[in-house]
KOLBATOR-838102 format. One record per residue (C-alpha): z negated, x negated, y. Coordinates in nm, 4 decimals, padded with zeros to 6 digits. Example, Ala and Ser with C-alpha at 12.3 -4.5 7.8 and 13.67 -1.06 7.14 Angstrom:
BEGIN
@Z: -00.7800 | X: -01.2300 | Y: -00.4500
@Z: -00.7140 | X: -01.3670 | Y: -00.1060
! end
This chain:
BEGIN
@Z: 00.0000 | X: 00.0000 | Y: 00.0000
@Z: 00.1218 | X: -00.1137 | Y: 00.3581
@Z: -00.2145 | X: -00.2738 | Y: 00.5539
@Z: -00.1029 | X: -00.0717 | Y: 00.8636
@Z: 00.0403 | X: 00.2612 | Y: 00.6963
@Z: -00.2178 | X: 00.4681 | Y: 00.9155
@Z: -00.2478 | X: 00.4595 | Y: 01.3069
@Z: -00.5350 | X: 00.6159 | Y: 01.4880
@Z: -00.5392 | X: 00.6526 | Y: 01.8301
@Z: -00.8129 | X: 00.7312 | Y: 02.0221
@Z: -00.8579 | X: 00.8184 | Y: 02.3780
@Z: -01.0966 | X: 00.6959 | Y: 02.6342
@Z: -01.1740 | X: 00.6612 | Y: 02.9925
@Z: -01.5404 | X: 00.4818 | Y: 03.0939
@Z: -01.7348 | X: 00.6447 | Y: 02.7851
@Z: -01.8186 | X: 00.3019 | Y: 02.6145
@Z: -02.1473 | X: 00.4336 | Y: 02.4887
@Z: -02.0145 | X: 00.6999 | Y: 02.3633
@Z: -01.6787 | X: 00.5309 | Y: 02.2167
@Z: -01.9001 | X: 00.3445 | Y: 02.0529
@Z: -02.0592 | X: 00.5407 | Y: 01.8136
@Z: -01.6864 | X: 00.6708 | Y: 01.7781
@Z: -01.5773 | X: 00.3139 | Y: 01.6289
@Z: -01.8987 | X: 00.2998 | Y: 01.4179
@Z: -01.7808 | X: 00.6131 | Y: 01.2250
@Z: -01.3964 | X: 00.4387 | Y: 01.1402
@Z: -01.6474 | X: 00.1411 | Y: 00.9968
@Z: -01.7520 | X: 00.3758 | Y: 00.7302
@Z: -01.3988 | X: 00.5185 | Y: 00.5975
@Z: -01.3720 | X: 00.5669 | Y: 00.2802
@Z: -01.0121 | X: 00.4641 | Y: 00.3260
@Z: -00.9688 | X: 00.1525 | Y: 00.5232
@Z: -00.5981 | X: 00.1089 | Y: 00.5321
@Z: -00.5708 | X: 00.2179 | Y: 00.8926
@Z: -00.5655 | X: 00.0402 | Y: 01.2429
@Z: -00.7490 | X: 00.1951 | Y: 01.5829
@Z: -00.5929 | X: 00.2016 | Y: 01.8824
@Z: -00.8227 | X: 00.2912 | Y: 02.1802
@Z: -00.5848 | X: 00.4654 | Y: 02.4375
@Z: -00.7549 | X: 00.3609 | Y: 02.7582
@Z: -00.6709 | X: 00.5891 | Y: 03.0837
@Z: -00.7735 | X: 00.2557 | Y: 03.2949
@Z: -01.1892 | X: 00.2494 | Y: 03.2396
@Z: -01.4028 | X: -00.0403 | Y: 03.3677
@Z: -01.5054 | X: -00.3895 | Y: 03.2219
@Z: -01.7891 | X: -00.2426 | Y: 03.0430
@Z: -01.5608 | X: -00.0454 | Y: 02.7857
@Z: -01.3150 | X: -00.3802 | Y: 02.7500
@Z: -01.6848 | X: -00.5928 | Y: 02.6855
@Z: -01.7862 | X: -00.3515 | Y: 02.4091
@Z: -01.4522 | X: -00.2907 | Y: 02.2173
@Z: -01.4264 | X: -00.6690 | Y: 02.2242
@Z: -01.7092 | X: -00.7123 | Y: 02.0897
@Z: -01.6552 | X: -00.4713 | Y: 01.7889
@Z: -01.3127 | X: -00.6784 | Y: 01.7177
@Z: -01.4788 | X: -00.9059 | Y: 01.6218
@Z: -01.7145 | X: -00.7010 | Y: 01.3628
@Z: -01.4681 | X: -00.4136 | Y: 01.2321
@Z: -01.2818 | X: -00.4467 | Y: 00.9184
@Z: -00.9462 | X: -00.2560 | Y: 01.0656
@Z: -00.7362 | X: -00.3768 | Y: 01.3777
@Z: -00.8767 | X: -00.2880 | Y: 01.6734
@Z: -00.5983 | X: -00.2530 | Y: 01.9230
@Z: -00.7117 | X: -00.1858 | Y: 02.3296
@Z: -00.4636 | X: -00.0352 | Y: 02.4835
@Z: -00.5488 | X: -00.0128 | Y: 02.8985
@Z: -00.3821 | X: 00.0872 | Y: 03.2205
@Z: -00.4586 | X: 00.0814 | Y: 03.5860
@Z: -00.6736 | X: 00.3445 | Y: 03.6933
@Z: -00.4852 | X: 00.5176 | Y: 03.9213
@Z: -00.5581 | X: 00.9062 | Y: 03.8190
@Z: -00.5257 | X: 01.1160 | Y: 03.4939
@Z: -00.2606 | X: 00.9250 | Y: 03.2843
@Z: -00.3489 | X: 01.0286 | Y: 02.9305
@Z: 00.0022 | X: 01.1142 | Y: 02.8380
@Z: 00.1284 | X: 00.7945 | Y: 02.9433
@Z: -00.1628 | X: 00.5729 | Y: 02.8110
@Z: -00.1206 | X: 00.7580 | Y: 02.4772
@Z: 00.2702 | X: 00.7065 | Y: 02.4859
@Z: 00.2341 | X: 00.3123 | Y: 02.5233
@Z: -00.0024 | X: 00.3604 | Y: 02.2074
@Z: 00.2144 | X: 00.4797 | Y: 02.0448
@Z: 00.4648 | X: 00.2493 | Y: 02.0940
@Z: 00.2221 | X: -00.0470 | Y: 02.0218
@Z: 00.1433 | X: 00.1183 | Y: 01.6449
@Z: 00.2901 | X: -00.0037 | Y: 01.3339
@Z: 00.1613 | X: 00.3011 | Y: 01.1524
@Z: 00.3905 | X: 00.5717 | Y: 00.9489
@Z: 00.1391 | X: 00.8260 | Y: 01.0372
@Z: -00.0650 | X: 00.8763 | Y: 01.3725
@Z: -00.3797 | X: 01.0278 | Y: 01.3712
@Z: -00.5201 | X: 01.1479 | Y: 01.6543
@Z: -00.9179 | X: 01.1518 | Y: 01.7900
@Z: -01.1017 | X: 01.1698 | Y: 02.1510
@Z: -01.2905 | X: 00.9316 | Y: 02.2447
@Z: -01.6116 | X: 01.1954 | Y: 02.2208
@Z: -01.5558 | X: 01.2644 | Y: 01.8456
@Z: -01.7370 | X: 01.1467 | Y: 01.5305
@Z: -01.5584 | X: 01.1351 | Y: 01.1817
@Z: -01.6766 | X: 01.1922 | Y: 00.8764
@Z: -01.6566 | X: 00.9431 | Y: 00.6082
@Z: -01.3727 | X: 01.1364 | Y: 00.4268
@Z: -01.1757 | X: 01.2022 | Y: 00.7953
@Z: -00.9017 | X: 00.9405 | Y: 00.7619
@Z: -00.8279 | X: 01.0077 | Y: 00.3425
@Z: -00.8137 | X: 01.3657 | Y: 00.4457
@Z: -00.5053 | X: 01.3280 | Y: 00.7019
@Z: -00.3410 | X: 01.0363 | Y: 00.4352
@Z: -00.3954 | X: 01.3346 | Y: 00.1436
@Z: -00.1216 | X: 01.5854 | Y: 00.3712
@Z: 00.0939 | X: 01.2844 | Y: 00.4477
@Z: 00.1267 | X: 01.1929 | Y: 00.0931
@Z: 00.2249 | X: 01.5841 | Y: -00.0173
@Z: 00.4631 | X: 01.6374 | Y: 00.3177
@Z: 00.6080 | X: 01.2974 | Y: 00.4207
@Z: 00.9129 | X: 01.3581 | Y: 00.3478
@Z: 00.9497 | X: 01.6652 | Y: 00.6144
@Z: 00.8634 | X: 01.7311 | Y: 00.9579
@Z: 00.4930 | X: 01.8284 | Y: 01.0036
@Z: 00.2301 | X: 01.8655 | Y: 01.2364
@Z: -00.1645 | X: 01.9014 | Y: 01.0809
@Z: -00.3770 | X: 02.0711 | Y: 01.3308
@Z: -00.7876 | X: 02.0142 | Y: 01.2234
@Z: -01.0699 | X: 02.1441 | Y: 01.3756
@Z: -01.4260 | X: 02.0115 | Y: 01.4398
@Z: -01.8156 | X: 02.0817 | Y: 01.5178
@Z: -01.8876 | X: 02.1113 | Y: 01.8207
@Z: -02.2350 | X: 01.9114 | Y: 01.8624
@Z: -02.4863 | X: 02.0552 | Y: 02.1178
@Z: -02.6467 | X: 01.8968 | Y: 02.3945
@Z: -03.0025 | X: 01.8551 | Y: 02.3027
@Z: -02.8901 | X: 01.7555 | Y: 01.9161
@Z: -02.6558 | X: 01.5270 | Y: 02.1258
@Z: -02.8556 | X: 01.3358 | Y: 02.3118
@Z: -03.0777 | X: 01.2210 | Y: 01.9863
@Z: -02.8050 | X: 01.0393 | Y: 01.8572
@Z: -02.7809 | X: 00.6856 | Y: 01.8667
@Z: -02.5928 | X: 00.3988 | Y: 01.7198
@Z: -02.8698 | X: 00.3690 | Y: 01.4685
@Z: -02.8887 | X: 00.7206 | Y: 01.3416
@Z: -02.5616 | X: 00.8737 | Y: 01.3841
@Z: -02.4289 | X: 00.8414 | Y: 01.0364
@Z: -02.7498 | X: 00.9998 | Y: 00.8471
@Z: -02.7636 | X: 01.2675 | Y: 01.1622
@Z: -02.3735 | X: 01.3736 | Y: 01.1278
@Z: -02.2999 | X: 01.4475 | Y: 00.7982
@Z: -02.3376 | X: 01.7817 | Y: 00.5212
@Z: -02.6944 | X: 01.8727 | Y: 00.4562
@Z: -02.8391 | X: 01.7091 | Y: 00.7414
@Z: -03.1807 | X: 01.8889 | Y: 00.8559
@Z: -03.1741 | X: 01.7902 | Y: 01.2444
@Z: -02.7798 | X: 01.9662 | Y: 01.2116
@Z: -02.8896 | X: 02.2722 | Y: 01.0472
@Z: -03.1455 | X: 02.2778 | Y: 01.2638
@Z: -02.9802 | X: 02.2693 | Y: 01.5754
@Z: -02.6786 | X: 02.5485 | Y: 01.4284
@Z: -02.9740 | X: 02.7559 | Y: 01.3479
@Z: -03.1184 | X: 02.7824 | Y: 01.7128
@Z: -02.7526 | X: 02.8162 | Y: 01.8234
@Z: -02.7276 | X: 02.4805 | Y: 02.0227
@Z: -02.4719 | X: 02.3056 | Y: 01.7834
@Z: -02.1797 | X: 02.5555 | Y: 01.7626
@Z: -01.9557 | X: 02.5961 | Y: 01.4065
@Z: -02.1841 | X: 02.3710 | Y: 01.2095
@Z: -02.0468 | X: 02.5089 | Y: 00.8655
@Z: -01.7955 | X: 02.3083 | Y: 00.9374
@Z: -01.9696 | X: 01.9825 | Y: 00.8041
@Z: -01.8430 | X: 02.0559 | Y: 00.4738
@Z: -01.5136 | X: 01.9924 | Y: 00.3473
@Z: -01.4272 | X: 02.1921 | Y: 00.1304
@Z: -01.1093 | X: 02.1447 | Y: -00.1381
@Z: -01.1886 | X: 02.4180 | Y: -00.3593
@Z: -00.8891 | X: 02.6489 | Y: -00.3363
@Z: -01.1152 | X: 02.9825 | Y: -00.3694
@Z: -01.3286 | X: 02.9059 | Y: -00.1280
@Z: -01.0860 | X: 02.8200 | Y: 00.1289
@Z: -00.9105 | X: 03.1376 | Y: 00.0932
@Z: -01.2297 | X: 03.3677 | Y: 00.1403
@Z: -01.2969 | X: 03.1781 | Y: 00.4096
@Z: -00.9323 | X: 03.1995 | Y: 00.5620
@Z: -01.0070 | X: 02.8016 | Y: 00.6334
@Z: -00.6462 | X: 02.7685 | Y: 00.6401
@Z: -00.5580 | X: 02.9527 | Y: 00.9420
@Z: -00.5740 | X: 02.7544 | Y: 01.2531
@Z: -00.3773 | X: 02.8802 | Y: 01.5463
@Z: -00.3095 | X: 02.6455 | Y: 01.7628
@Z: -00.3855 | X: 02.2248 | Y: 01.8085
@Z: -00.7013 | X: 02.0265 | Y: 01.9735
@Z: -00.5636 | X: 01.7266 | Y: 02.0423
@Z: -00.9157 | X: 01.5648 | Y: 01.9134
@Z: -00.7844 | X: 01.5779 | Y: 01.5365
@Z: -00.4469 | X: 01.6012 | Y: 01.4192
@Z: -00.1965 | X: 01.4130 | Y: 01.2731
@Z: 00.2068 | X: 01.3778 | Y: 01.2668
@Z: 00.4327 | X: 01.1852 | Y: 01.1087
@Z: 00.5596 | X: 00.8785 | Y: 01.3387
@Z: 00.8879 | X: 00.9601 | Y: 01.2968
@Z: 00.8718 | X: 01.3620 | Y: 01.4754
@Z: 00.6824 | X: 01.2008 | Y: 01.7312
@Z: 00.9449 | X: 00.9515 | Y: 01.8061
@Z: 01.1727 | X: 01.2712 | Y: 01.7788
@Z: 01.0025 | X: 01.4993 | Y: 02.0172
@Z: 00.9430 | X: 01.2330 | Y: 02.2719
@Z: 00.5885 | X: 01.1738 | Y: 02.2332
@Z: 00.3996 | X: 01.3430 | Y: 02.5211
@Z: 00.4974 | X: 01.4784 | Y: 02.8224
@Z: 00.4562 | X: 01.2460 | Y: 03.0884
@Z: 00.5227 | X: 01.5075 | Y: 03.3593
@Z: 00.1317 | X: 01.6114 | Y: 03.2954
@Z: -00.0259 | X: 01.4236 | Y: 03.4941
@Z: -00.3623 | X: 01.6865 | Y: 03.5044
@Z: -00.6408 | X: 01.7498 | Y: 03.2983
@Z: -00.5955 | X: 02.0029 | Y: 02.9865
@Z: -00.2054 | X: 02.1049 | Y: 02.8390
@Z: -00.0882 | X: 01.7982 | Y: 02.6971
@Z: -00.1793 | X: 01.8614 | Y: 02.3634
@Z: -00.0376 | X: 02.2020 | Y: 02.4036
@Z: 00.2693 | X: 02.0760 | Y: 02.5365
@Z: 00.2965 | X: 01.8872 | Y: 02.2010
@Z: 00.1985 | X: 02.1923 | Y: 02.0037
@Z: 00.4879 | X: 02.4150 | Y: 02.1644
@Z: 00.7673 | X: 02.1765 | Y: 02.1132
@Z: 00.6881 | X: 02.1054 | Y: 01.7155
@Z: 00.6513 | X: 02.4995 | Y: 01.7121
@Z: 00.9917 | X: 02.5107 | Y: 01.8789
@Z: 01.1520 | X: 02.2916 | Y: 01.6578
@Z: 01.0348 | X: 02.4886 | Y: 01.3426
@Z: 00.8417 | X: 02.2210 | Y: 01.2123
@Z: 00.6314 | X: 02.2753 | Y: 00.9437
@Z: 00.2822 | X: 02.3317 | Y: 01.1168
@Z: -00.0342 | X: 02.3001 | Y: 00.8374
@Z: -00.3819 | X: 02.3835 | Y: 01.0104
@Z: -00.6931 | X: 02.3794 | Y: 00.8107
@Z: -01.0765 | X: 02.4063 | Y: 00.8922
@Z: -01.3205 | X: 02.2733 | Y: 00.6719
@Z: -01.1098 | X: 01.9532 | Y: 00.6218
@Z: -01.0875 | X: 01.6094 | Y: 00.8099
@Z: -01.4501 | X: 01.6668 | Y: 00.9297
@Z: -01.4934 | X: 01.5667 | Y: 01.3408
@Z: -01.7798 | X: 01.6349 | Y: 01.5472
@Z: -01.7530 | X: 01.6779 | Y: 01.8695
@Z: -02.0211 | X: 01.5574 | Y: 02.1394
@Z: -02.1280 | X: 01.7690 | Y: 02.4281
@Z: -02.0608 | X: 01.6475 | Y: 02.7320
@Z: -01.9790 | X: 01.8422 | Y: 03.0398
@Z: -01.6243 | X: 02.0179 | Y: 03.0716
@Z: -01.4716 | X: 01.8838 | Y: 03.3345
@Z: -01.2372 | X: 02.2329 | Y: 03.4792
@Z: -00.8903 | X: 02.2387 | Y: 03.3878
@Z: -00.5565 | X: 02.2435 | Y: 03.6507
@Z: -00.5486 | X: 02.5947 | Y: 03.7755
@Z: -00.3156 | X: 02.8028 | Y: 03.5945
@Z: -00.2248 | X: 02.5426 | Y: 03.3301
@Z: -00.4286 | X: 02.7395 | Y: 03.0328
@Z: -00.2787 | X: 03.0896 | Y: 03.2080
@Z: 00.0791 | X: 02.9057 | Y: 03.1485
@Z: 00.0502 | X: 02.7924 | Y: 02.8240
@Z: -00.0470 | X: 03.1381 | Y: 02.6702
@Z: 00.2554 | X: 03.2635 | Y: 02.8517
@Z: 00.4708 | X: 02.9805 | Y: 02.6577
@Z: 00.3076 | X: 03.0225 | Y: 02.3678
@Z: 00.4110 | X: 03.3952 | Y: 02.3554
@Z: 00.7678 | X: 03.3277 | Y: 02.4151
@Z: 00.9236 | X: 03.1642 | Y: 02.1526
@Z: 01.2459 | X: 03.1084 | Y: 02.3822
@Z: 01.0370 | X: 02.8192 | Y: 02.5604
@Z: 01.1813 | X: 02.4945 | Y: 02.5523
@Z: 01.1417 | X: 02.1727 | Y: 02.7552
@Z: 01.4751 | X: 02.0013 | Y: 02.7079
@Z: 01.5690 | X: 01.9723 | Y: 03.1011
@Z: 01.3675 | X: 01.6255 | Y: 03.1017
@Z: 01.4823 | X: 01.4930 | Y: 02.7710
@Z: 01.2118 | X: 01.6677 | Y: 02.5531
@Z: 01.2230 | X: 01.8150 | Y: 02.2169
! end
């Protein structure tokens, strides 16, 4: 098997605490055979210090991708990430999400069964709650995070850690249909996955979106578009999500892309997209 057959990209901008429990969680793969590219919208020294520091400890390539911070350029940052992977199949995390040990096998396991088509895997994830949040540390993350835990069933119990069934993934075929786990209906660009190849078809991302929130979408609507074969699943390729504040999206841009993705006619071809 190719050393580099997996590319994750991950993106960031001046969360180095918090990417760092992010890089902790690719140390304990199951699956190795991946590299990690951090997709860095132009943070300070502090996040260039730390990843450096893990390059020297981490068993995978750790690839820092950075540009001048000169306002949101996550579609471009991501792009040059892109271009800088050697991977068949990108995987794709914030910089705010934990994985579970099985995450990475999980997205290889649908690349295996559909590589030789055009597909797009849309995940899901839990979405941690602030108090359970701020407990973690680099230290406990890994026995805090995972099925079973106490402090996580805890903190889904008294409603501050939202979707925590979601720890478990679950493979058994039953199961998954009683709990409809494989209807997703649209992506979070915190965990999904696509063939190199599409993206290099569709264009990667639209670097016209230059504001917070649609990017992902944007993605979503043209592999829709293109009849792709779209797989979503929940209870599979376990992320957790952080809490953090929401920072508010570009007026109108989640009125828009409801709009689009009603309208099946939508297209973005005028600027070279797929």
């Amino acid at each position: 098997m190719h050393s580099k057959l997996i590319s994750i990209i991950v993106s960031t901008y001046n969360q180095p605490d918090v990417l760092e429990l992010v890089i902790r969680s690719f140390q304990q793969q199951k699956l190795q055979n991946f590299e990690l590219l951090i997709a860095d919208d132009g943070s300070k020294d502090d996040t260039r210090e730390m990843i450096a520091r893990y390059q020297k400890m981490v068993p995978f390539p750790l690839i820092h991708v950075w540009h001048e911070d000169i306002g949101y350029r996550k579609t471009i940052i991501h792009n040059e990430a892109i271009r800088r992977s050697q991977g068949e199949l990108l995987i794709f995390i914030d910089g705010d999400c934990v994985v579970a040990p099985e995450f990475v096998a999980d997205h290889f396991a649908l690349y295996e069964v559909h590589k030789t088509e055009d597909y797009l895997f849309m995940g899901r994830r839990v979405e941690v709650g602030p108090k359970l949040t701020s407990t973690l540390t680099k230290e406990n993350i890994s026995s805090v995070l995972r099925p079973w835990s106490v402090p996580l069933i805890l903190s889904g119990l008294k409603k501050d850690t939202e979707n925590v069934l979601r720890m478990f993934s679950i493979k058994n075929e039953i199961l998954r249909f009683l709990l409809k786990a494989d209807k997703v209906p649209d992506l979070l660009g915190s965990n999904f996955s696509i063939p190199k190849k599409l993206m290099e078809k569709v264009n990667g991302f639209n670097e016209e979106l230059k504001f917070y929130w649609g990017e992902d979408a944007d993605l979503f609507l043209r592999c829709r578009n293109r009849k792709v074969n779209i797989i979503g699943k929940k209870y599979y390729a376990v992320e957790y999500h952080l809490f953090h504040p929401r920072r508010a999206p570009q007026p109108d841009a989640e009125a828009n892309y409801r709009e689009r993705l009603n309208d099946w006619t939508y297209i973005t071809a005028k600027k070279g997209l797929a």
